[in-house]
N, C-alpha and C positions, 0 to 999 in steps of 0.2 A: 448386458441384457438381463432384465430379471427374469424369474424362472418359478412357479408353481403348478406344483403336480395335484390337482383335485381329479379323486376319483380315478376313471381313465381318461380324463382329459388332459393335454398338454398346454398351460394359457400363457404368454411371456408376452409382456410388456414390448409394444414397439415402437419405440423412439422415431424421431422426435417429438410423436402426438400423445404419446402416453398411451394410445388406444391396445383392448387386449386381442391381440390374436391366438383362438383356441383352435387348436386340433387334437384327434381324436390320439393320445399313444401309439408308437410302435412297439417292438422292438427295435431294439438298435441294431443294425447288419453289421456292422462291426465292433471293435472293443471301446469302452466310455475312457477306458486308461488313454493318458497322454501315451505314454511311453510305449504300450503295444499298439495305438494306431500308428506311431510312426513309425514302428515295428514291419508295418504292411504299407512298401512304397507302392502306391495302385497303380501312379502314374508314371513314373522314374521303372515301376520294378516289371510293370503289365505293358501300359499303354504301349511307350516309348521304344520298349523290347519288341511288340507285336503288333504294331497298328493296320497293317492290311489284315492280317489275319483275323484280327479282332473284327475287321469291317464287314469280313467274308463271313465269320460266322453270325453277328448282326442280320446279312443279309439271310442266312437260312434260318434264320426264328423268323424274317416277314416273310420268305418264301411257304416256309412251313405252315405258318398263321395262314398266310392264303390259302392254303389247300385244308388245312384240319377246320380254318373256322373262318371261313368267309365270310364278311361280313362284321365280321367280329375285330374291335381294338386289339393289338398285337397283346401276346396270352400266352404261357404254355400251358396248354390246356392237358394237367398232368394224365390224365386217364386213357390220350390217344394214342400213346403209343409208350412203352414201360420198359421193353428189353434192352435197356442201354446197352449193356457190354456185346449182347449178340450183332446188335445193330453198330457198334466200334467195331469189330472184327470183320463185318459181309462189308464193312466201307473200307477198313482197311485192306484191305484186298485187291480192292481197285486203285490204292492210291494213286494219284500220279493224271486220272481219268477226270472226266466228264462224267456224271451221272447223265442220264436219259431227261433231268427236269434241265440239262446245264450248270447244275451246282457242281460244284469238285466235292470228290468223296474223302477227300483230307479235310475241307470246311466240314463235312456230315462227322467225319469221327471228331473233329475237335469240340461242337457242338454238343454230340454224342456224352463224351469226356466231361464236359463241364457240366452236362446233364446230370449225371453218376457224380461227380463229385457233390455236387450240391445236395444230391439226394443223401448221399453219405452225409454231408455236414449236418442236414435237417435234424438225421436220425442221431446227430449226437449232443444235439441240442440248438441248434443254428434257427433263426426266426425263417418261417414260409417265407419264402423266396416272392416283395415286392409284386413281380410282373409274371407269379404263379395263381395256374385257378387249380381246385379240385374240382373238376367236373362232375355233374349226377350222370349218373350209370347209363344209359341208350343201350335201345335193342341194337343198334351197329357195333356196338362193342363187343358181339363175338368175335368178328374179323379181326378179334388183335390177336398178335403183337404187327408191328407194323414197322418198317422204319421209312424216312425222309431224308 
């Protein structure tokens, strides 16, 4: 596939009509190296290792998205709620439990956890997280810090 970079656009040739399809740049979420994206097996090293879990936490970003942003396409709507680590710890606690919505509080901390790492990653240079918003500020945002 051919490949030119005009601007910030992305425009690559798509076979076999020759027609160009253009999209807007990202960042890349991972490394453009051969050798460090195979470096990071996502599927063999993540999925495969954890796929219920993964499923469980899946399901409390749409549980959560229902309750922060009804109505709204699935989001983390970074502003609704910040205190990760606090909010790993009052779940850790319960492990093992039900929370009161029915999620398990081991799906909130791993949720939690991957929340905090991601933020970590951002602040080290990591492109916005895809299926992240920065929300504008709401008079409801005294009520924070919050957890789910």
């Amino acid at each position: 596939m051919h490949e030119a970079f005009i601007d910030d656009i992305d425009c690559r040739l798509a076979p076999p009509h020759e027609s160009h399809v253009c999209l807007p740049k990202e960042p890349p979420m991972l490394p453009i190296d051969v050798t460090a994206r195979k470096a990071m097996p996502l599927v063999s090293g993540l999925l495969d290792y954890f796929p219920a879990a993964l499923a469980e936490v899946a399901h409390v970003s749409k549980v959560g998205n229902n309750q922060h942003n009804p109505g709204q396409p699935l989001h983390w709507a970074r502003g609704k709620s910040t205190d990760q680590a606090d909010c790993i710890l009052r779940h850790l606690v319960d492990r093992g439990a039900l929370d009161s919505d029915g999620i398990r509080h081991s799906a909130k901390v791993a949720w939690r956890a991957l929340a905090l790492l991601q933020l970590e990653l951002e602040d080290a240079g990591a492109p916005l997280a895809r299926g992240a918003r920065e929300p504008e500020p709401t008079p409801d945002d005294d009520d924070l810090p919050m957890c789910v």
